[in-house]
N, C-alpha and C positions, 0 to 999 in steps of 0.2 A: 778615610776617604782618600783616594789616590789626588795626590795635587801636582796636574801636570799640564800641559801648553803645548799643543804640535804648531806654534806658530812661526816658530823658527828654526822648525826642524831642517837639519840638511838630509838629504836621501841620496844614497848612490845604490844604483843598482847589483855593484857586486860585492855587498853588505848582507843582502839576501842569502835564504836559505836557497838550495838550489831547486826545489821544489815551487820558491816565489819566485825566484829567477828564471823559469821557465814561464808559470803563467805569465808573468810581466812582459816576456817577447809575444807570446800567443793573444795576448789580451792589443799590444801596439799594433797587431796587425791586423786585427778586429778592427779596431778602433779607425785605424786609419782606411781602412777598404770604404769605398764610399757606400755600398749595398746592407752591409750591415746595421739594421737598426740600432739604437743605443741600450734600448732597454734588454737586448742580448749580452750586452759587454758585460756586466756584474757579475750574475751568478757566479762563473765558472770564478769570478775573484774573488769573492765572499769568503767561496768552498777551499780555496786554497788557503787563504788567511787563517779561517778555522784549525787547520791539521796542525798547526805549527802552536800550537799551547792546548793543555789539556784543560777538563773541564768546563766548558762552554758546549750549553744543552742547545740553547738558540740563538741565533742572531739576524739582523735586521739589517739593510743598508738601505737609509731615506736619502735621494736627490732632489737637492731644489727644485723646482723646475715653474715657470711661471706663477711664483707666488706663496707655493704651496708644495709641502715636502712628497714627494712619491718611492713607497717601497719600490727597489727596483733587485732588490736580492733580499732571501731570507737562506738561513741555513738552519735546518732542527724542526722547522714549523712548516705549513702548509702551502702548498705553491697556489692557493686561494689569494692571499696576501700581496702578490705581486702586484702591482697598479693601484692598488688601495692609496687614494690621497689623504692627505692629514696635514691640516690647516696650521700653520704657523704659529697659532697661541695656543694649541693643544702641545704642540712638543714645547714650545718653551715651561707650557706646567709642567708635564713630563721633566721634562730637565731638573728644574727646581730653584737653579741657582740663579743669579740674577743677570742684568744683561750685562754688564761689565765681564762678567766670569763666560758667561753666552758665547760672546766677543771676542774674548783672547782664546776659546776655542779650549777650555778648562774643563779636563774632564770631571764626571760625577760620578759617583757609585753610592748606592741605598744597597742596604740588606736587612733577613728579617723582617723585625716588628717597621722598621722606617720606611720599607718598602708597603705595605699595612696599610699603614697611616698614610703616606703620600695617596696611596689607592685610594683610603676615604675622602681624602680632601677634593680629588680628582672627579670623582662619582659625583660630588653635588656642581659643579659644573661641567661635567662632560658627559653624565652617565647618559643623557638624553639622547646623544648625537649617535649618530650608525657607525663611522668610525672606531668610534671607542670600543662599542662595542661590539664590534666585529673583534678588535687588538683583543679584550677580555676573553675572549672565546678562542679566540685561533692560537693565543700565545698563555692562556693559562695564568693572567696575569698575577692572580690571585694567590696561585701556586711557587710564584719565584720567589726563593732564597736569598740570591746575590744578583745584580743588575746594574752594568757600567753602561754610561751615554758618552761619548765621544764628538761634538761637536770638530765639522775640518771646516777647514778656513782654507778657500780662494780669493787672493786678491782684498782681503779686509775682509770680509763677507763670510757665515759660516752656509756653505751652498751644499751641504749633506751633514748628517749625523751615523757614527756606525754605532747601536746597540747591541749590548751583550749580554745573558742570560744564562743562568743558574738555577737548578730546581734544587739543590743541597746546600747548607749551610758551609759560606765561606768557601765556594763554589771557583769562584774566579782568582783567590789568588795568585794563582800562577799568571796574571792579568797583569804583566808589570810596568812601569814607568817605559821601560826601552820596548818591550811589544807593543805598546800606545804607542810614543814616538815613531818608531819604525815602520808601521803596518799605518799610521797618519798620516808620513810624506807619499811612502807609496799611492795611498786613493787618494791626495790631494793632488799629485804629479797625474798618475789616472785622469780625474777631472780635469785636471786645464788642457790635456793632448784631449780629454772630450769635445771641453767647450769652445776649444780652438779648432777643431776639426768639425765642429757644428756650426762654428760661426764662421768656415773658411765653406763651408757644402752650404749657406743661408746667404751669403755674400754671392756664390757662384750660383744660386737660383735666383737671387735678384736680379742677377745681372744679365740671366737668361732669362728674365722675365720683363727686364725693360726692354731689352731688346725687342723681345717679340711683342710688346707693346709698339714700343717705333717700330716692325712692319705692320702689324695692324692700323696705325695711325697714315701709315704711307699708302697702304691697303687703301682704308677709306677716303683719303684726300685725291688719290690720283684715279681711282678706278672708279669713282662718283658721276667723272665726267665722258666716261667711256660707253658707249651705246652698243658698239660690235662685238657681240659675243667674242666671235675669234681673237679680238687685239685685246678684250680682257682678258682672256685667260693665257693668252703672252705675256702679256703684262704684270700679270698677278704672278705668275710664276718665275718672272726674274724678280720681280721683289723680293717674293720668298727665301728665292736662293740667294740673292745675295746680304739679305739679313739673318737668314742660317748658318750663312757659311758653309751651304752644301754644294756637294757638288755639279749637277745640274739639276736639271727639271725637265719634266717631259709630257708629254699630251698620246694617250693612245686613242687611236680609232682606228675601228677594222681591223686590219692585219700587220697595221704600220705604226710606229713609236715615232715622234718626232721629238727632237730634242732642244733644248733651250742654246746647244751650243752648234747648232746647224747639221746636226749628224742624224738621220736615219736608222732604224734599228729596228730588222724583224720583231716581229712582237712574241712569234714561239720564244725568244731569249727570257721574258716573263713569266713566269710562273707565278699568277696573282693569288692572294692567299683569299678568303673572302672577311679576312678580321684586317686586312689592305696594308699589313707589312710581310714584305717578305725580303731573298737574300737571291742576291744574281752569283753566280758562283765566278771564280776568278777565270779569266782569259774568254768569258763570254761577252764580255764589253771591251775585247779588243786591250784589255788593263791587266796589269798581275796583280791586282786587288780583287777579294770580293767585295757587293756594294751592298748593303742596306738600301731596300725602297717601298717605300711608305706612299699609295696609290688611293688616292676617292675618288669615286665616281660621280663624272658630271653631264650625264646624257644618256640616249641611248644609246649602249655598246662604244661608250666611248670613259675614257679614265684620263686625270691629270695626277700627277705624282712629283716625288722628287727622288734624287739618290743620293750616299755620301759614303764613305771607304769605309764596311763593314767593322765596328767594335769602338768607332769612332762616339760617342756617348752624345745623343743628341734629344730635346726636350719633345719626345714623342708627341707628346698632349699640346704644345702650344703648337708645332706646326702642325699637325691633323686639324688643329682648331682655324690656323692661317688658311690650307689648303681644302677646306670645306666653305669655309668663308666666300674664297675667290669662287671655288664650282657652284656655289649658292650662286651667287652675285651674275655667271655667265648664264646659269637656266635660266632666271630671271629676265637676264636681257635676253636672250631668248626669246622666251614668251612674251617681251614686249614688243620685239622687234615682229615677230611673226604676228601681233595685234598691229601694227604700224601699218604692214604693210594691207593687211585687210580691209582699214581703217582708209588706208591711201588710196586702195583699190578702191571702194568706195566713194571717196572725195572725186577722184578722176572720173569714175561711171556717172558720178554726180553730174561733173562739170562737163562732162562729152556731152552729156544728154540737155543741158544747154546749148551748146554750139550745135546741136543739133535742131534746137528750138531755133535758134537763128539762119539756120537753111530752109525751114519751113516756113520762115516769112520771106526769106531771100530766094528764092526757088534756083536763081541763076548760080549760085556757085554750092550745089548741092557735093557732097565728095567734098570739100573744101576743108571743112574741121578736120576730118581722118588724114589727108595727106600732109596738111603740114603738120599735124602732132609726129605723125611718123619721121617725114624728113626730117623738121627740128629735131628729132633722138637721134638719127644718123648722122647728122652733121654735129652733135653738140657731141658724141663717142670720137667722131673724126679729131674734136678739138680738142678732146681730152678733157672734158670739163668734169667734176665733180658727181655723184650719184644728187648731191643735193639740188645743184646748177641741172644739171638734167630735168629734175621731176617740175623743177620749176618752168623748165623753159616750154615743157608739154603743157604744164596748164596754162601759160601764156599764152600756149598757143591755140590752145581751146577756147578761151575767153578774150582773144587779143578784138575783139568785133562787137564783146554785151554790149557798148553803147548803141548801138544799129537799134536795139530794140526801142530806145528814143528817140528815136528818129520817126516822121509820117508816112506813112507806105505812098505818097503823091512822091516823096524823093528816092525813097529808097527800090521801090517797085517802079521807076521812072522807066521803059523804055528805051527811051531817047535820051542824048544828052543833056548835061543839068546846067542851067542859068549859074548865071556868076551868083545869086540869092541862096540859088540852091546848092553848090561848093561851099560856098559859106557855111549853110548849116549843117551839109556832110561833115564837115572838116571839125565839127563839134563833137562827133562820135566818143574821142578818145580821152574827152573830160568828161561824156557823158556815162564809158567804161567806165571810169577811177570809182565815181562817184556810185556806181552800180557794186564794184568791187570790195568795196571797203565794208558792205552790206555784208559781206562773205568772211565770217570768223575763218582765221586760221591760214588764209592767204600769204606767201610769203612776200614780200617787201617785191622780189624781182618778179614775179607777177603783174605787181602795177606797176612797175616800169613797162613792159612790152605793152602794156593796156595804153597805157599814156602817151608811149615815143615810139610805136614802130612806123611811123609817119615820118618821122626827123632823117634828113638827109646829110650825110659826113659835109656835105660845104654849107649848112645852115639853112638852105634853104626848104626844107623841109614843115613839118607843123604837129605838133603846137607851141609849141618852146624854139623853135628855130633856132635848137642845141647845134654844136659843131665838134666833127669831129671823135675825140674819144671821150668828151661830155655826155654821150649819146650813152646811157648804160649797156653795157656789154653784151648783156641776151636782148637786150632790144634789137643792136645791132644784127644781130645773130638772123633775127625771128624775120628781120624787115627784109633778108635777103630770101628767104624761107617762101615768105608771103610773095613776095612781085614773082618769083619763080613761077609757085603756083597759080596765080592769075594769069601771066604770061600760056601758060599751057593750058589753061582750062578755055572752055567755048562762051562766048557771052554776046547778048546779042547786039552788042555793037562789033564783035569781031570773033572768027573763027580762033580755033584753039594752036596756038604756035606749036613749033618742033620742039624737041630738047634742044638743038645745039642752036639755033635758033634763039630761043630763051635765053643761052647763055652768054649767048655771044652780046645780046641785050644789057645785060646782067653787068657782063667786062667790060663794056662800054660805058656803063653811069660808075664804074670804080675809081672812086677818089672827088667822085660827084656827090651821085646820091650812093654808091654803099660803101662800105668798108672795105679797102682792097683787100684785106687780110683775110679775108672770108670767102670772097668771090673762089678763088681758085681750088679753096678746101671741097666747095658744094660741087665744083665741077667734077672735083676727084673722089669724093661720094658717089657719085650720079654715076660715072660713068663705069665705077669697080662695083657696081649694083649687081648684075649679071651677065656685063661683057656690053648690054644691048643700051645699058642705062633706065632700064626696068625696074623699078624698085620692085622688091618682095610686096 
């Protein structure tokens, strides 16, 4: 039995024969290419190892690999055998010797009749398994002579065995103590530039894998709260880019590319693939680089993408997954926004059609609801107020009167002027609003403010809170200038219908009384940039 230890083998490369010394360059730089599978690397080692001693009919190379030893080379026998797993207490029988011997990595060798007999013993526990017997059939088990087992040791650990085979008596002699040693540091030096280079390519996809975790995680936290398609899919695409580390990102529609770093760019410079990566070639972005870009589609006729300096190695799969994510996430808003606005369209026909119901009991300021929703939208764009301040300040302005309908048609249908009794219970309208309003799912907060306070005069002396000032809620203020404009202009029959400048002059004259100066002069410069004439549309 050969008694030998590659445990402390030293190995130098140009100890080799020149035939191992070449695979060993060609096999490093397999090894080290990141594209190269692993279970390519052996073969072409095996086959070299072989040529250099005679004798040896077959052989085997098992790698540990999660648990459980995997052929990853044979020489002599079937390329069937390749991937064949084989469970850790089948090779230690196989072995034979015990773990101490296992451990220090102690070769073995059976021949003949011992080879037989280990076979028998092996058969009443393993003949069952598919393994074994596949080894029995592929490798002629039956049929070997001479058979060495080589246990190699990484790091304490034996993380392969090389097996060696003989179909003639006394087959492997030429099998000696320094071809074990020698051809053991080699695949042991082999495997740790593996498992080092598997565990430096498993450390760099973690790393590109938490990464593109933290932008998914930034993805969902910040774009949760984003409703505008367009600012998401700005949004989502400098995240991207700057958790890829590419180098921009881009949005096409129509004919036009815009970019995430403020640049424009014909979109013929594209040639989109339809598998959505493709290669901008160099000096067509204005760069002496060509770029890598990787484009989904998120709409009609519209694409969001990113770019990075062509050959640059980038996690295909996790940003496609990022930037599918975000174009999901804009359709979406999309389509809720385009339901919003149907939804809104409706809420508003809703509420018109009320302030419509209150011209019908009020006959004298019929027109009344349509002109000031209008004017309030031109004067709330004058003040630069918000889309959301807007939608509000139209339905304010449609409902700024429901209370009216509490009211008895002996006051509100009066003729003639009202009794200080009947002031009083006018002047109740705008609690009797609130209280109508609140009836109304979905109403925004500044709604019942105008319902409540477009009565309230900047010196207090207004009603019903005899608020002062800039207490007064801000579209209320807005509305209350809105509203006396249009009763000023409208006909009623206690008095003809006033001029515009007339009105306004009205108007600048209670500023700093009853309205807001800040206001006054904005409605003038509405009114009057209308159409030259002070016509609204």
């Amino acid at each position: 039995m050969i008694s030998h230890t590659a445990k402390h083998a030293e190995f130098s490369l140009f100890t080799l024969p020149q035939d191992l010394q070449e695979v060993m360059h060609q096999t490093m730089r397999v090894i080290t290419s990141p594209s190269t599978p692993v279970e390519d690397v052996w073969p072409p080692v095996l086959e070299a190892l072989m040529r250099t001693v005679e004798g040896i009919d077959g052989a085997t190379l098992s790698i540990r690999e999660q648990g459980v030893f995997v052929i990853r080379a044979q020489y002599g026998y079937t390329s069937s055998l390749l991937g064949l797993e084989l469970p850790d207490y089948s090779e230690r029988l196989w072995y034979g010797l015990s773990e101490t011997e296992w451990r220090a990595g102690q070769a073995r060798r059976l021949q003949g009749e011992q080879i037989l007999a280990h076979l028998d013993w092996m058969n009443q526990a393993l003949g069952h398994l598919p393994h074994h017997q596949t080894l029995g059939q592929a490798c002629n088990l039956r049929g070997l002579q001479d058979t060495v087992l080589v246990p190699l040791l990484l790091d304490g650990e034996v993380c392969a065995h090389l097996n060696l085979d003989g179909f003639t008596p006394r087959a492997l002699d030429g099998v000696t103590s320094t071809f074990i040693q020698g051809n053991s540091a080699l695949l042991t030096t082999l495997l740790a530039v593996v498992n080092s280079s598997r565990r430096s390519s498993e450390l760099q996809q973690l790393r590109e894998e938490r990464d593109a975790l933290r932008v998914h995680l930034q993805l969902s936290e910040r774009l949760r709260r984003v409703r505008d398609p367009e600012a998401l899919i700005w949004l989502g695409l400098t995240i991207i880019q700057t958790g890829f580390r590419t180098e921009f990102g881009f949005r096409i529609e129509g004919n036009q590319v815009n970019c995430t770093d403020g640049r424009t760019i014909d979109r013929a410079v594209f040639k989109l693939s339809p598998l959505g990566h493709s290669v901008v070639p160099a000096g067509a972005l204005h760069n002496s680089v060509a770029f890598s870009v990787l484009t989904v589609k998120a709409g009609e006729d519209q694409f969001i993408g990113l770019a990075w300096p062509a050959g640059r190695i980038v996690q295909h799969e996790l940003l496609l997954e990022a930037l599918v994510g975000v174009a999901d996430r804009a359709e979406l808003a999309a389509e809720l926004d385009a339901q919003n606005i149907k939804l809104l369209e409706g809420k508003e026909g809703a509420m018109f059609i009320a302030g419509l119901a209150l011209e019908a009991r009020d006959l004298e300021t019929r027109g009344h609801t349509e002109r000031v929703m209008l004017l309030s939208d031109r004067l709330a764009t004058a003040l630069n107020l918000n889309s959301e301040d807007r939608r509000t300040l139209r339905y304010g302005a449609v409902l700024h009167d429901i209370g009216k309908l509490g009211l008895p048609d002996s006051v509100l249908l009066k003729p003639g002027p009202l009794t200080a009794d009947e002031w009083a219970l006018m002047r109740t309208h705008p609690e009797l609003g609130i209280a109508l309003a609140r009836r109304i799912s979905g109403l925004p907060s500044g709604v019942h403010d105008i319902i409540l306070h477009h009565h309230e005069h900047w010196n207090g002396q207004g009603y019903p809170g005899q608020l002062v000032g800039t207490a007064i809620p801000c579209l209320a203020r807005i509305f209350s200038v809105v509203d006396a404009f249009d009763a000023l202009t409208s006909t009623r029959t206690y008095k003809p219908a006033w001029s515009m400048e007339e009105a306004l002059e009205e108007l600048e004259h209670g500023m700093g009384s009853q309205f807001d100066p800040d206001i006054v002069p904005v409605l003038r410069a509405v009114l009057l940039e209308a159409d030259g004439t002070g016509v609204l549309p």
